[in-house]
N, C-alpha and C positions, 0 to 999 in steps of 0.2 A: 732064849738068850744064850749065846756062845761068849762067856768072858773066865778066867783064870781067875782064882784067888793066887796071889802071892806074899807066901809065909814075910814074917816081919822077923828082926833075931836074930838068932846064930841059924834057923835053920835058911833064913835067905842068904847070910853070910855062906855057909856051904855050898847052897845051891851056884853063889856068884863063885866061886874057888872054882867049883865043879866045872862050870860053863870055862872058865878061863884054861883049866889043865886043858879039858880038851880042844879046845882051839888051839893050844900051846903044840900039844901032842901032835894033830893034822897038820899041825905046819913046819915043816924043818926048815933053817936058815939057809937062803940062799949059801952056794961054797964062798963067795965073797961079796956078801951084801953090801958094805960097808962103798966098794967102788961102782956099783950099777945104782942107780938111784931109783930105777923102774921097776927091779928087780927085789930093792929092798924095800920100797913103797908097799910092793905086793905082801911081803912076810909082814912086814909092820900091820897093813891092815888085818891081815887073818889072825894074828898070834892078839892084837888091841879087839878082839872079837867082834871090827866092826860090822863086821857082815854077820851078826847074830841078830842085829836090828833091821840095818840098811839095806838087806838081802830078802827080798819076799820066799819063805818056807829054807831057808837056809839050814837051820835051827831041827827042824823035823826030817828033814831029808839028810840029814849026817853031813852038811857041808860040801855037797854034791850039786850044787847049784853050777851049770858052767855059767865062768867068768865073764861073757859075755850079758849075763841077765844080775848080772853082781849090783849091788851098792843102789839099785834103782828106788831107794825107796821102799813104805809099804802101806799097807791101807786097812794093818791090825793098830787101833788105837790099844794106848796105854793111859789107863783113867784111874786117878787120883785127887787128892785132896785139891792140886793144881789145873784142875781138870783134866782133857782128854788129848792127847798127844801123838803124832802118827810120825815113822820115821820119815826123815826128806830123802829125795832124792839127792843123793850127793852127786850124782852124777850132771844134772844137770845144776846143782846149786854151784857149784867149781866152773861152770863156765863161765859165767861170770863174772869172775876176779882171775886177778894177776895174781903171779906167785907169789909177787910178795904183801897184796892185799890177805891172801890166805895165810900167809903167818901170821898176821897181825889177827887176823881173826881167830885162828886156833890157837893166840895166846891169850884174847881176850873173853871169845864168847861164854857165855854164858845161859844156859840151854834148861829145861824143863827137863823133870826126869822123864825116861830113864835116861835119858843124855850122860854120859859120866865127863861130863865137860871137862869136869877137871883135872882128867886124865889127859885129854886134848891139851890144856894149858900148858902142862907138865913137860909133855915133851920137848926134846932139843931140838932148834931149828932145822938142823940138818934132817932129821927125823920126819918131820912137819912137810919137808919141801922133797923129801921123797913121796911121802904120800900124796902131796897136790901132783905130782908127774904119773906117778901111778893111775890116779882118776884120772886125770886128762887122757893120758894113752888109751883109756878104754874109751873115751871118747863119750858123745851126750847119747841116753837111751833112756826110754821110759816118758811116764808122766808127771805130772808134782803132785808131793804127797798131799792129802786134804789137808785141810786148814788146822787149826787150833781150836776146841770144843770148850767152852768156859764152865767151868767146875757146876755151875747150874743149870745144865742142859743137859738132855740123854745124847748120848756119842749114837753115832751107829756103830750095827753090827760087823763084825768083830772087836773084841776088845779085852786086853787085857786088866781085870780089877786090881789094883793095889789097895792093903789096907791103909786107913787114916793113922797119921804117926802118934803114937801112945806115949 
């Protein structure tokens, strides 16, 4: 069985700082992000650690993943109380909507962990519609991620264990 315990607490609260500096660190702001939106799509994703999910081995390989193989997705479940969870492909889930269907969806959705959805919500539009130009520029790659495992079923292998909330 290949699955991760993940501590509950302050010591996951650490480990989530941890994960966030260094994505922070790896990524320095565009010189003027603020006027490219593709440019600033790209900082936004790396520095919001989305490629710490949405990136197969991203995570293990120090963020050394080329851009090209970025956001595809992955087929490491994350199994919890809500069952078992595998990242989507964003790359091709964005092709599917208009820009402005993806704001309404990164202000509404609401996602299974580890999703930090509501991180997504948070964001300001402008923010939001740099990152749907960013995916799009990379354009569609990959396959879709497996499905959703329901909390009473064994996931396949890979998978990351979360404990049940105390």
């Amino acid at each position: 069985m290949v699955c991760v315990a993940v501590p509950s607490g302050r010591a996951a609260a650490a480990l989530a700082l941890l994960a966030c500096a260094s994505g922070a660190a790896a990524a320095s702001p565009p010189r003027d992000a603020s006027s490219r939106p593709i440019e600033r799509g790209r900082y936004l994703v790396m520095i919001a650690g989305c490629n710490d999910c949405l990136t197969p081995n991203f995570l293990t390989n120090g963020g050394k993943t080329p851009e090209k193989d970025r956001l595809t997705g992955d087929t490491l479940g994350w199994r919890g109380p809500w069952g078992t969870t595998c990242p989507v492909n964003l790359r091709l889930y964005i092709q599917e909507m208009t820009e402005d269907q993806w704001v309404q969806v990164a202000k509404e959705i609401q996602r299974r962990p580890p999703m930090p959805y509501f991180s997504l919500n948070a964001m300001a539009e402008a923010d939001v519609r740099a990152v749907y130009r960013y995916i799009r520029n990379l354009g569609p790659a990959g396959v879709p991620a497996p499905k959703f495992v329901p909390p009473d079923t064994e996931p396949p292998q890979p998978y990351v264990l979360f404990p049940a909330a105390q």
